[in-house]
Biopython code that builds the backbone (N, CA, C, O; Angstrom):
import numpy as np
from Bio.PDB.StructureBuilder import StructureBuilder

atoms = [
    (1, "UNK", "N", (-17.273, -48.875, 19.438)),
    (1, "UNK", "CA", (-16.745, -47.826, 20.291)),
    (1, "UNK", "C", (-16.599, -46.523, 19.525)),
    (1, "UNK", "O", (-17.344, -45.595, 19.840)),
    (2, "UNK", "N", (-15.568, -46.335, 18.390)),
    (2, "UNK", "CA", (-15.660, -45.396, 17.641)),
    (2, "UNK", "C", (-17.375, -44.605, 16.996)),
    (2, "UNK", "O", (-17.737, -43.481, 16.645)),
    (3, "UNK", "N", (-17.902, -45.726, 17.105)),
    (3, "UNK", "CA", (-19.664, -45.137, 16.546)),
    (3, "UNK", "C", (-20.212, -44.630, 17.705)),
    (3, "UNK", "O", (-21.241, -44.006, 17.446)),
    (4, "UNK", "N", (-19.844, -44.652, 19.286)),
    (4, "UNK", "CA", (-20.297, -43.911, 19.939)),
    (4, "UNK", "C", (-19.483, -42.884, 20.434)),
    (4, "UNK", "O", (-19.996, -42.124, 21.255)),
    (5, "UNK", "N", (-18.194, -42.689, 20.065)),
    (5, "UNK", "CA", (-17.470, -41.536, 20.536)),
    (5, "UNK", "C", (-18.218, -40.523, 19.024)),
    (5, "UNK", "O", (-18.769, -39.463, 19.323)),
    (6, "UNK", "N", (-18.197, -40.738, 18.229)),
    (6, "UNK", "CA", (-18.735, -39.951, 16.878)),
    (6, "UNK", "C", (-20.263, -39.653, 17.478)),
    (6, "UNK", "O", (-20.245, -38.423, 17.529)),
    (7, "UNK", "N", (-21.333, -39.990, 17.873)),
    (7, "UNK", "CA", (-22.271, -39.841, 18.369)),
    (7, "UNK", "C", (-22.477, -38.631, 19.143)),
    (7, "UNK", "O", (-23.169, -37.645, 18.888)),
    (8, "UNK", "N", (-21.336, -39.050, 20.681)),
    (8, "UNK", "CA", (-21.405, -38.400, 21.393)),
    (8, "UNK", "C", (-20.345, -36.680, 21.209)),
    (8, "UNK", "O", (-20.133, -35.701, 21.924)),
    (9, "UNK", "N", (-19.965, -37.115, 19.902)),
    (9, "UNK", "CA", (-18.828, -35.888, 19.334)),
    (9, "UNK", "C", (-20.437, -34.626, 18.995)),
    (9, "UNK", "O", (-20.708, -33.533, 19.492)),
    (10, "UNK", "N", (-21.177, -35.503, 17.920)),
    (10, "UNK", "CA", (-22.405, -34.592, 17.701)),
    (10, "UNK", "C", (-23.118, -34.070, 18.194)),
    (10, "UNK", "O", (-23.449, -32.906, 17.969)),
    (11, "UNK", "N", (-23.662, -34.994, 19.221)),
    (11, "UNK", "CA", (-24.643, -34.465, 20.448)),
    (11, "UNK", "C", (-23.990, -33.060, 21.230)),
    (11, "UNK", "O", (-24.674, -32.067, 21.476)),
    (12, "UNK", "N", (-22.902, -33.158, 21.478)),
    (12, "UNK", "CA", (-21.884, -32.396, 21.977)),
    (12, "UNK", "C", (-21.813, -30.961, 21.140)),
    (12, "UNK", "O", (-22.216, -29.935, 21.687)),
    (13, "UNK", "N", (-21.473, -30.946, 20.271)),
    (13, "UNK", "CA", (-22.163, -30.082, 18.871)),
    (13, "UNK", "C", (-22.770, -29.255, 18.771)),
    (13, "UNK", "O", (-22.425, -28.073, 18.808)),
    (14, "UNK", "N", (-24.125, -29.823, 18.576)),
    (14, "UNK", "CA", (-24.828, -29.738, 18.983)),
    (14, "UNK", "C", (-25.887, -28.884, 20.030)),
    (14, "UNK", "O", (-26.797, -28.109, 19.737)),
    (15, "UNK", "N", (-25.362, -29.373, 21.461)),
    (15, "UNK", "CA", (-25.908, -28.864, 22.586)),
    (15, "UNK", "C", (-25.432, -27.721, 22.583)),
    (15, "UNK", "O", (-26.143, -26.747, 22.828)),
    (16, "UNK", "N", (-23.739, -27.585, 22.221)),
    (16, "UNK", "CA", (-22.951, -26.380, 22.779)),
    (16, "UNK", "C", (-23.376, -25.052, 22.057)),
    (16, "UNK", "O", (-23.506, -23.930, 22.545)),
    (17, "UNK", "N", (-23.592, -25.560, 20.512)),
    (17, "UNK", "CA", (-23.937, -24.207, 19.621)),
    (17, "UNK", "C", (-24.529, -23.666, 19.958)),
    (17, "UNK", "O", (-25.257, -24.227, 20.777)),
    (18, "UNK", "N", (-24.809, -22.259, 19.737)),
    (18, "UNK", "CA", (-26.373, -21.571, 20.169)),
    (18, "UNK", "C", (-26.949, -21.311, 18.892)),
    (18, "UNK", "O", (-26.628, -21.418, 17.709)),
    (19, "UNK", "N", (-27.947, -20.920, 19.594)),
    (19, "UNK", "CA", (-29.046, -20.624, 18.109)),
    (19, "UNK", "C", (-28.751, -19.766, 17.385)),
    (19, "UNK", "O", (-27.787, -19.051, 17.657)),
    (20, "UNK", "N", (-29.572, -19.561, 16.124)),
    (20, "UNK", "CA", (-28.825, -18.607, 15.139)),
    (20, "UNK", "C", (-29.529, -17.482, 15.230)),
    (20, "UNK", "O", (-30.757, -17.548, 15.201)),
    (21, "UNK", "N", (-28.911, -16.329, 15.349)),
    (21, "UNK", "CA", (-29.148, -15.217, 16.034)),
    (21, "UNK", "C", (-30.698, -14.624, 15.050)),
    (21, "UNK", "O", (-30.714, -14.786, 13.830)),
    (22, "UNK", "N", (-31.292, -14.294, 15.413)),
    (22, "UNK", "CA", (-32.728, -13.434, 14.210)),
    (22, "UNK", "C", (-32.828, -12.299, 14.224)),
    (22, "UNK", "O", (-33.910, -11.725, 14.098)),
    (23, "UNK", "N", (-30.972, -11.331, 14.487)),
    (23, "UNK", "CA", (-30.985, -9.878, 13.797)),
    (23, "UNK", "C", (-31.189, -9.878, 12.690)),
    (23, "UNK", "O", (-30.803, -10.713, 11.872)),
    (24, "UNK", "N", (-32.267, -8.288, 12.377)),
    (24, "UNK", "CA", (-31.973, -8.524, 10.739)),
    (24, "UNK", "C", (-31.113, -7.022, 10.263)),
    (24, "UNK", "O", (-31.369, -5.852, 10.549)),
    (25, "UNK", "N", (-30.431, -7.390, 9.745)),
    (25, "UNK", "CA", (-29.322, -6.610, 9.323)),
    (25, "UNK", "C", (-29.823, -5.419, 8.056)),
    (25, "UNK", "O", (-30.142, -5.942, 6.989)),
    (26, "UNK", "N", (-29.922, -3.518, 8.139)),
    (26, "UNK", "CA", (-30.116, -3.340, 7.501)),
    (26, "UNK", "C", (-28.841, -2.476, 6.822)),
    (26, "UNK", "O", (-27.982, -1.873, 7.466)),
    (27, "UNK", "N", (-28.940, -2.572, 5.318)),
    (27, "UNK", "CA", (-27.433, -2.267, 4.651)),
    (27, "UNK", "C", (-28.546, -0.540, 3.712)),
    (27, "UNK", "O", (-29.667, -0.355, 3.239)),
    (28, "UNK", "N", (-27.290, 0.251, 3.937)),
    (28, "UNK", "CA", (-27.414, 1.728, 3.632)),
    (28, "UNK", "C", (-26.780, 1.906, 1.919)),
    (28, "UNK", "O", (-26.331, 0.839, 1.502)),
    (29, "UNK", "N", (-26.719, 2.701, 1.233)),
    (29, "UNK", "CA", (-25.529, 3.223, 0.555)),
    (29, "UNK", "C", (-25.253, 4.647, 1.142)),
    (29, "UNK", "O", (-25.925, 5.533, 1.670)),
    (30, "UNK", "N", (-23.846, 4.432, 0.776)),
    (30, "UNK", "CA", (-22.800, 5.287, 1.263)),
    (30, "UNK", "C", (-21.900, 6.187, 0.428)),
    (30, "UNK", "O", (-21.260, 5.706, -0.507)),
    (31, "UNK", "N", (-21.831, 7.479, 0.739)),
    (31, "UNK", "CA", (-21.099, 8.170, -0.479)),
    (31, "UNK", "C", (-19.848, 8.519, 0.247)),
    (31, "UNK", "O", (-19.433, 9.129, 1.233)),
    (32, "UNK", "N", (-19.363, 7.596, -1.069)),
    (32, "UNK", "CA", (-17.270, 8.399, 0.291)),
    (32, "UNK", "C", (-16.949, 9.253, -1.089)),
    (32, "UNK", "O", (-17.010, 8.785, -2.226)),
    (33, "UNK", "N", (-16.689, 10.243, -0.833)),
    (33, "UNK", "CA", (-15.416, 10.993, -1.387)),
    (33, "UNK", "C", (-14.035, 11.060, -1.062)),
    (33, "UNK", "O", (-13.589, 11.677, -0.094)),
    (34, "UNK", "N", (-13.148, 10.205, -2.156)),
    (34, "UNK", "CA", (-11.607, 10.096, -2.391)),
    (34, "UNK", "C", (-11.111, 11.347, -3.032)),
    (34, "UNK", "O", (-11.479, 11.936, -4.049)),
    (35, "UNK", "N", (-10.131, 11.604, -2.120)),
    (35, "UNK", "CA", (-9.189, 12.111, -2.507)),
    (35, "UNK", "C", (-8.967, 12.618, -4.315)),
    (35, "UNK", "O", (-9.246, 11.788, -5.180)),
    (36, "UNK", "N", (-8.645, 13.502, -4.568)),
    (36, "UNK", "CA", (-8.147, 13.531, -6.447)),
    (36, "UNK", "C", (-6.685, 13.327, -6.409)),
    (36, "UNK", "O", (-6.057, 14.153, -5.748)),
    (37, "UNK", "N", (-6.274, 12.742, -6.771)),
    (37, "UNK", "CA", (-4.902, 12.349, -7.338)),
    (37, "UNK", "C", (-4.623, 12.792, -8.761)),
    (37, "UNK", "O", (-5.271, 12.812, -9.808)),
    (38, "UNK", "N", (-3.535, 13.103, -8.427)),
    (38, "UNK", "CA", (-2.644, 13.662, -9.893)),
    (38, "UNK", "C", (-2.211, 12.210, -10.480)),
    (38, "UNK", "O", (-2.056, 11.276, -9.693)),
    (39, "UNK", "N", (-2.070, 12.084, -11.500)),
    (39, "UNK", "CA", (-1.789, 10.843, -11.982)),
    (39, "UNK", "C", (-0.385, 10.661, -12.056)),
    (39, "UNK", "O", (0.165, 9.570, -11.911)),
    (40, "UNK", "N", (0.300, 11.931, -12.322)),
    (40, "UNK", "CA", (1.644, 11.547, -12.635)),
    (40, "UNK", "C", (2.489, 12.905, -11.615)),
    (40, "UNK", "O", (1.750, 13.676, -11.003)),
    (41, "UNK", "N", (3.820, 13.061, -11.532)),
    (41, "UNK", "CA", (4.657, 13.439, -10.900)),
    (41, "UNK", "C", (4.450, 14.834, -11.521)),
    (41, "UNK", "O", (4.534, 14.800, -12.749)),
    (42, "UNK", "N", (4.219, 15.974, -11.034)),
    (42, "UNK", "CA", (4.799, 17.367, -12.008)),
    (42, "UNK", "C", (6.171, 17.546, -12.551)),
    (42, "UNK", "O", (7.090, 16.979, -11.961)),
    (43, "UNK", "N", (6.347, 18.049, -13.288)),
    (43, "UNK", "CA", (7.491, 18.895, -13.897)),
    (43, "UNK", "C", (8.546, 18.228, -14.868)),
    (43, "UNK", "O", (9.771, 18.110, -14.858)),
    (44, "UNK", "N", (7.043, 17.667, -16.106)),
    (44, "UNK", "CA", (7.748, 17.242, -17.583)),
    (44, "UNK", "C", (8.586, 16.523, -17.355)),
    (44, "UNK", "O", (8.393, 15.689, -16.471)),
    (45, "UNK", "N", (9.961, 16.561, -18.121)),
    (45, "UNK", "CA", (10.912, 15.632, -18.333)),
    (45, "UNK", "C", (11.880, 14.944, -17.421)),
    (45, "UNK", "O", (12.388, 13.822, -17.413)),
    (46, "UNK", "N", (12.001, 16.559, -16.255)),
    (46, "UNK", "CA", (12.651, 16.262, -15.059)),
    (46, "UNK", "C", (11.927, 15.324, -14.392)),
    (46, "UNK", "O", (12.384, 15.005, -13.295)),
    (47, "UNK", "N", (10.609, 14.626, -14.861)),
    (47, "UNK", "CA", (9.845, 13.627, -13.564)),
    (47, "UNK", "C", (9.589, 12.732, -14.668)),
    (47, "UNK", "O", (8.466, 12.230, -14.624)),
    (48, "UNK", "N", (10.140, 12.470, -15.414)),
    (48, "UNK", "CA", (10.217, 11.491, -16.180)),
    (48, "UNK", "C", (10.752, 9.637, -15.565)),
    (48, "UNK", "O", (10.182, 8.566, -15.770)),
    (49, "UNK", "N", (11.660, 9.853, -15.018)),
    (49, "UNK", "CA", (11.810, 8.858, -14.326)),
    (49, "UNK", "C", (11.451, 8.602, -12.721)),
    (49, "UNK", "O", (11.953, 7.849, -11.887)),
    (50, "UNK", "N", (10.699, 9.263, -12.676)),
    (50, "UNK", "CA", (10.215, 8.933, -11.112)),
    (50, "UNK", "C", (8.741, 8.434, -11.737)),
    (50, "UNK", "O", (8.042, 7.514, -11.312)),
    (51, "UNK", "N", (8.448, 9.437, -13.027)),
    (51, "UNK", "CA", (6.930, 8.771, -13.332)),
    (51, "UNK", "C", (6.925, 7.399, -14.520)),
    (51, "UNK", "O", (5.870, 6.987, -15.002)),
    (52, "UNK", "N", (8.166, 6.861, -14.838)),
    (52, "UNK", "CA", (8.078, 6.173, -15.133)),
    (52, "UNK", "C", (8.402, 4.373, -14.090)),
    (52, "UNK", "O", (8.011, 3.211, -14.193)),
    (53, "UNK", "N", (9.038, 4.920, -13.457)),
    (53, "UNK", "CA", (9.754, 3.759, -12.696)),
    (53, "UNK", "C", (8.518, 3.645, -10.927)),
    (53, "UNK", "O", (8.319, 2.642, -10.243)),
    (54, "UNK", "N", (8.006, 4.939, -10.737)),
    (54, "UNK", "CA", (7.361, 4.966, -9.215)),
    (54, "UNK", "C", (5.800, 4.694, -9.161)),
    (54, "UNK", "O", (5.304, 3.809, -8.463)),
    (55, "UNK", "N", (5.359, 5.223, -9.663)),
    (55, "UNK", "CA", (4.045, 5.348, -9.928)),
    (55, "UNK", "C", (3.122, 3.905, -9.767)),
    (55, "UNK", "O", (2.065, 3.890, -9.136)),
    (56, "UNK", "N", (3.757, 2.577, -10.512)),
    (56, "UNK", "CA", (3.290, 1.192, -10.147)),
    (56, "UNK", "C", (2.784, 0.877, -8.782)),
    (56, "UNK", "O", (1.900, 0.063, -8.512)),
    (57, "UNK", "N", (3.792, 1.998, -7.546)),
    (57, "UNK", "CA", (3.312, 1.185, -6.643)),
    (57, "UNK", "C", (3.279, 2.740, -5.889)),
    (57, "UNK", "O", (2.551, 2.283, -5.008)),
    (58, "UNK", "N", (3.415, 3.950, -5.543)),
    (58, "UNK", "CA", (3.008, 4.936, -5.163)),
    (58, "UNK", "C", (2.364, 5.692, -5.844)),
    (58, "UNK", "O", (2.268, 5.605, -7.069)),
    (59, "UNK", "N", (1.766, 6.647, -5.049)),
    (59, "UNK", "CA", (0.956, 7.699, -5.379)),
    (59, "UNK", "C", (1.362, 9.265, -5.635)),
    (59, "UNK", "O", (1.407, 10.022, -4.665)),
    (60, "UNK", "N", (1.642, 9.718, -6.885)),
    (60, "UNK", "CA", (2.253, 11.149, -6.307)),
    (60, "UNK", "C", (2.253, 12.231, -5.539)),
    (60, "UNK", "O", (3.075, 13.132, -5.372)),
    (61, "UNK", "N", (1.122, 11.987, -5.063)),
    (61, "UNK", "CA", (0.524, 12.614, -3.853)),
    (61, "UNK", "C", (1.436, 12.174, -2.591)),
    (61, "UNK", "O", (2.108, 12.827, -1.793)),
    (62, "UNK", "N", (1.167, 10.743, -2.754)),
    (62, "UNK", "CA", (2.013, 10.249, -1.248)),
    (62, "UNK", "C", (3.308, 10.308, -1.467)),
    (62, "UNK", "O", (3.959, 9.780, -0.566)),
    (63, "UNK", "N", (3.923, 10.752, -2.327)),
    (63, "UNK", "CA", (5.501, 10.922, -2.185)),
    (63, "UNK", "C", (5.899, 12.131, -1.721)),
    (63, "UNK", "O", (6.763, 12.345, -0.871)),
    (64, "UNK", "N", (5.011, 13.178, -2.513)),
    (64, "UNK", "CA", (5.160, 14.373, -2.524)),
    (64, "UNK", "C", (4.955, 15.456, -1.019)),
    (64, "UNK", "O", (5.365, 16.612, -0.907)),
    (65, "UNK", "N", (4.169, 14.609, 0.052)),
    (65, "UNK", "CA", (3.389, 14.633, 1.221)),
    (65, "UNK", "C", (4.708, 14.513, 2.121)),
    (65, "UNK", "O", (4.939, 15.363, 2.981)),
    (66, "UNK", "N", (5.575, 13.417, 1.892)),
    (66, "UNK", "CA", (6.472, 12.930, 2.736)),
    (66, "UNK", "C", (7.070, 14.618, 3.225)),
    (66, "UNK", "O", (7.103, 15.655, 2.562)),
    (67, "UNK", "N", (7.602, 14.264, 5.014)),
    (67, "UNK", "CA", (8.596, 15.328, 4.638)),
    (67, "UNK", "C", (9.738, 15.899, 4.090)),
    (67, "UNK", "O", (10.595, 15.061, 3.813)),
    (68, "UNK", "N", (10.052, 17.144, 3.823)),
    (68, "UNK", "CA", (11.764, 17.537, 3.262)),
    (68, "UNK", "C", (12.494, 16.687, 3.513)),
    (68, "UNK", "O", (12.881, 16.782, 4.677)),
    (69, "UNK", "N", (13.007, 15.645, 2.853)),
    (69, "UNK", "CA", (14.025, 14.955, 3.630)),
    (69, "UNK", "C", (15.912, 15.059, 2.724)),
    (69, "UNK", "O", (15.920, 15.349, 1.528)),
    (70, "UNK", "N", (16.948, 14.862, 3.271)),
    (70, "UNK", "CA", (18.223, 15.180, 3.250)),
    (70, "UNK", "C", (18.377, 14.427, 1.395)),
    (70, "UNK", "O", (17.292, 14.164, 0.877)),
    (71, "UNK", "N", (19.197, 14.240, 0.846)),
    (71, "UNK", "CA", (19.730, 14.145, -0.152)),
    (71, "UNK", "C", (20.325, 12.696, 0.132)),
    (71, "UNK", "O", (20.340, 11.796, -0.708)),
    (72, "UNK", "N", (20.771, 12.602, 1.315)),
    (72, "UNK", "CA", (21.087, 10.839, 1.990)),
    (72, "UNK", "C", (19.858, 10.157, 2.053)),
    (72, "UNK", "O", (19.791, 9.060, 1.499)),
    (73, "UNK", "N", (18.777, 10.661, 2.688)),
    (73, "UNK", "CA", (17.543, 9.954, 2.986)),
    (73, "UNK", "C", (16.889, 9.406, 2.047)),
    (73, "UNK", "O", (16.527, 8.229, 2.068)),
    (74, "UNK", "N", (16.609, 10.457, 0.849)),
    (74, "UNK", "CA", (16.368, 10.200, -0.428)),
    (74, "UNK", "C", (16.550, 9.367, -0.783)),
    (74, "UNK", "O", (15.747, 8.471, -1.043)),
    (75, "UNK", "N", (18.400, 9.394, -0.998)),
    (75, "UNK", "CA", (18.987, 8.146, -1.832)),
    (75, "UNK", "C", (18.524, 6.749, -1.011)),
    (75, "UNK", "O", (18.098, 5.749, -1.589)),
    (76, "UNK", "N", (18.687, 6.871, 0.419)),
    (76, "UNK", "CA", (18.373, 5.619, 1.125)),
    (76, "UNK", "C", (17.099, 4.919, 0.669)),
    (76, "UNK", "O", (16.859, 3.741, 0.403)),
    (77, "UNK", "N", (16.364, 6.019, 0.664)),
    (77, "UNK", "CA", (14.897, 5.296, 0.352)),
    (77, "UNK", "C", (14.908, 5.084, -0.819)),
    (77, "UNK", "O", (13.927, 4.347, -0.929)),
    (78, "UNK", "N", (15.508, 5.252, -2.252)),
    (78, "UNK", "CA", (15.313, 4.803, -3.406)),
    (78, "UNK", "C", (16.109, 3.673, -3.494)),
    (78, "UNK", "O", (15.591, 2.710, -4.060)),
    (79, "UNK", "N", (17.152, 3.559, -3.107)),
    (79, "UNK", "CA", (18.013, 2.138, -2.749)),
    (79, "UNK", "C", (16.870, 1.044, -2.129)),
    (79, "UNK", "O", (16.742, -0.077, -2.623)),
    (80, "UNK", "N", (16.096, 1.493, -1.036)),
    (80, "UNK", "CA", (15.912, 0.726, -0.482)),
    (80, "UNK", "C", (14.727, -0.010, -1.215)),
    (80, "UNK", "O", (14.883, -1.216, -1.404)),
    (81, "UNK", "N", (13.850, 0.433, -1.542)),
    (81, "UNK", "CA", (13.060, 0.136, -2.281)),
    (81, "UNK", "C", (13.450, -0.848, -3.727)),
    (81, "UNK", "O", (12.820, -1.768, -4.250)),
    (82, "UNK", "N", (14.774, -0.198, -4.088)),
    (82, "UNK", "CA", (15.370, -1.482, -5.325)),
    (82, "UNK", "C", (15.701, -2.737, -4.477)),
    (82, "UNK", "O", (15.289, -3.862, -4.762)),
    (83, "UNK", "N", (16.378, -2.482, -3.551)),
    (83, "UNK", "CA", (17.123, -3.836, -3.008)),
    (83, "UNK", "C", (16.021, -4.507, -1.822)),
    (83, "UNK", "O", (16.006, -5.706, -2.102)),
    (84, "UNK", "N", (15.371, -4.349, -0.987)),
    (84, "UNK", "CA", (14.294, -4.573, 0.079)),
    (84, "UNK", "C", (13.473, -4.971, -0.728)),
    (84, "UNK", "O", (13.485, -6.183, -0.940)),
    (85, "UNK", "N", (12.472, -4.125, -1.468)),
    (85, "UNK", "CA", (11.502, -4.164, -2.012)),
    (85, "UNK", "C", (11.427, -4.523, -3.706)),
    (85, "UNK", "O", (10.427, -4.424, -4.418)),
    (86, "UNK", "N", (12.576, -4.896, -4.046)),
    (86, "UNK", "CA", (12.753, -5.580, -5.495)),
    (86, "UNK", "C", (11.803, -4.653, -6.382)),
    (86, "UNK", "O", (10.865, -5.212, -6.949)),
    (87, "UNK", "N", (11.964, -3.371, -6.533)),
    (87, "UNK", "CA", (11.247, -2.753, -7.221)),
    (87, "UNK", "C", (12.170, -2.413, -8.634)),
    (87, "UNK", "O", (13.376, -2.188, -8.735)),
    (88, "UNK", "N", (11.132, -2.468, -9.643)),
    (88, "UNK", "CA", (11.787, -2.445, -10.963)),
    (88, "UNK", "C", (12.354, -1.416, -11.445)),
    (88, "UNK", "O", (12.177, -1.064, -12.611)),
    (89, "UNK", "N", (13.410, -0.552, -10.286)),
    (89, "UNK", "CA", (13.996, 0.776, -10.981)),
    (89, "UNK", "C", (15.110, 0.154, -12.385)),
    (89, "UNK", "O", (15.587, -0.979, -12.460)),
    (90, "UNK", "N", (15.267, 1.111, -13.218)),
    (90, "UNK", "CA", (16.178, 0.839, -14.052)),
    (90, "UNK", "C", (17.062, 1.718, -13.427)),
    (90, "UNK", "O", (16.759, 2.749, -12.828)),
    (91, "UNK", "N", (18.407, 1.151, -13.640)),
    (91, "UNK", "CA", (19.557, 1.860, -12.824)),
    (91, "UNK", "C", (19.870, 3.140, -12.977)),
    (91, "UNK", "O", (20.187, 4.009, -12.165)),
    (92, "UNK", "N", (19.655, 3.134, -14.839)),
    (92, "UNK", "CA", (20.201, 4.134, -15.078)),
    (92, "UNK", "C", (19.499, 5.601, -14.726)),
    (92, "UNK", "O", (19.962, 6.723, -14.933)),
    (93, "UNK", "N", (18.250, 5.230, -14.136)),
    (93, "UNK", "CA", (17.241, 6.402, -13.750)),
    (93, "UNK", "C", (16.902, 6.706, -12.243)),
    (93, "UNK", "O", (16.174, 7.585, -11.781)),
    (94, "UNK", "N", (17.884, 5.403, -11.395)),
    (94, "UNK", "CA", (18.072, 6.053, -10.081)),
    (94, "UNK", "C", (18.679, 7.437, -9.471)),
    (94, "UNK", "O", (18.232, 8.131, -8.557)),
    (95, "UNK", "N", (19.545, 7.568, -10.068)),
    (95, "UNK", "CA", (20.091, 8.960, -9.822)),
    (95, "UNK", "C", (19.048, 10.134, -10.063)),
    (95, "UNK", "O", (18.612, 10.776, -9.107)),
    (96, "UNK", "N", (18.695, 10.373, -11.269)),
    (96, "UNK", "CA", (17.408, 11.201, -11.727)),
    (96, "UNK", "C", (16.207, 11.115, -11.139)),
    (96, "UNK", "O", (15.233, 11.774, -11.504)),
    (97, "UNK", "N", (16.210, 10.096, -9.964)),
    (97, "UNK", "CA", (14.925, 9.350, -9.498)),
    (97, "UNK", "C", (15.219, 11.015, -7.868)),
    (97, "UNK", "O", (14.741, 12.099, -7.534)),
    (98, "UNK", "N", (16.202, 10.118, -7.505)),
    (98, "UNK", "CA", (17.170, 11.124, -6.458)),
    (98, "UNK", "C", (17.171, 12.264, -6.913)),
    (98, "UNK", "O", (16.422, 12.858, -6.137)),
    (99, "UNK", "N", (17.540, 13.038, -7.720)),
    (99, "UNK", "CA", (17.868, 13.841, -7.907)),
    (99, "UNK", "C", (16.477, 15.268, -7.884)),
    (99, "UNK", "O", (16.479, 16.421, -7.453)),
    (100, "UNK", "N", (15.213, 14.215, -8.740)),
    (100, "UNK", "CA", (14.456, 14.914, -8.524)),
    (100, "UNK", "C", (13.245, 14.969, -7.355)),
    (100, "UNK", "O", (12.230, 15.665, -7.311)),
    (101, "UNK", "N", (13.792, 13.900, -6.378)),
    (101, "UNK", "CA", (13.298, 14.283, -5.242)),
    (101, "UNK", "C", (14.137, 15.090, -4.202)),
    (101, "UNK", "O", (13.693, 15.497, -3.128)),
    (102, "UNK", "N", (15.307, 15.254, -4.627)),
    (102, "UNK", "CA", (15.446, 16.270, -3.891)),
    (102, "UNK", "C", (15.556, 17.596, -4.234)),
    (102, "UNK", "O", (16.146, 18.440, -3.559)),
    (103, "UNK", "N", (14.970, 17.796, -5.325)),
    (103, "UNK", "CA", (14.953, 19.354, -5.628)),
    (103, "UNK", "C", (13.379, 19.595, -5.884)),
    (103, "UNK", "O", (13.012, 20.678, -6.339)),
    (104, "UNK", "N", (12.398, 18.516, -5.571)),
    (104, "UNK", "CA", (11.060, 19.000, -5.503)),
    (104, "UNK", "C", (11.083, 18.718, -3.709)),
    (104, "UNK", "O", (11.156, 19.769, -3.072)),
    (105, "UNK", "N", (11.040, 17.710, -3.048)),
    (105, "UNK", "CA", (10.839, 17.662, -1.617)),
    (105, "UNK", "C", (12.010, 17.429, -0.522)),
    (105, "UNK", "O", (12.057, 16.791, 0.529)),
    (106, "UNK", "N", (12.971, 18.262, -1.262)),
    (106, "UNK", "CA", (14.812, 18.188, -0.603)),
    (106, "UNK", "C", (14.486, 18.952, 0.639)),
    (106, "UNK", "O", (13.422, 19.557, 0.768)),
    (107, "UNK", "N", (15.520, 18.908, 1.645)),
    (107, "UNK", "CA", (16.335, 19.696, 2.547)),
    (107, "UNK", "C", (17.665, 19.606, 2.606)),
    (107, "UNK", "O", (18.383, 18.621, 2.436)),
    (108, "UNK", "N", (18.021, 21.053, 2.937)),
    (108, "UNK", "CA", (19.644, 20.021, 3.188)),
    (108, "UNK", "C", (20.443, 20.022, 4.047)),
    (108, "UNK", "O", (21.412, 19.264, 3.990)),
]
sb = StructureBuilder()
sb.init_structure("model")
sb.init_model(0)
sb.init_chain("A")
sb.init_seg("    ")
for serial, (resi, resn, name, xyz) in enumerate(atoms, 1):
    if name == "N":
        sb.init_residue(resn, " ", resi, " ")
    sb.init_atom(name, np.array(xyz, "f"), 0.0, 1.0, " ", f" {name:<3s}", serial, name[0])
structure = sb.get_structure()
């Protein structure tokens, strides 16, 4: 019994597949131009800890892009990122982390 349910499993298979298609696929090269990225944060020592602690996982570009945001927002988002996102700030450079985002992309 089992040797004809397996049989009729194949035949089944089989019938249902369709044929294999005979596009032929032609592949191009492609020139993308990326973006230039700054490698590190501007402004020497004062970005010392944003370019040491941020950079692993953002882009200074994409931080810098964000909008003006409040001196709360800031802090929220650097918190959040330690505690949410287990990111390896050292403590003692959160504040300086804050501090110099809000005096390069602050509002207040």
């Amino acid at each position: 019994m089992l040797v004809k349910l397996m049989i009729a499993s194949l035949l089944t298979c089989f019938c249902v597949t369709p044929a294999i298609s005979q596009t032929v696929m032609n592949f191009r090269s492609v020139k993308v131009e990326l973006p230039t990225e700054e490698r590190m944060f501007p402004g020497g020592d004062k970005a010392a800890a944003i370019n040491g602690n941020c950079l692993a996982c953002h882009s200074a570009s994409m931080v810098l892009n964000q909008p003006p945001l409040t001196r709360a927002v800031w802090s929220a988002e650097v918190h959040k990122m330690v505690s949410a996102y287990k990111a390896p700030v050292s403590p003692q450079d959160v504040d300086a982390i804050i501090a110099y985002l809000v005096q390069t992309n602050g509002k207040p």
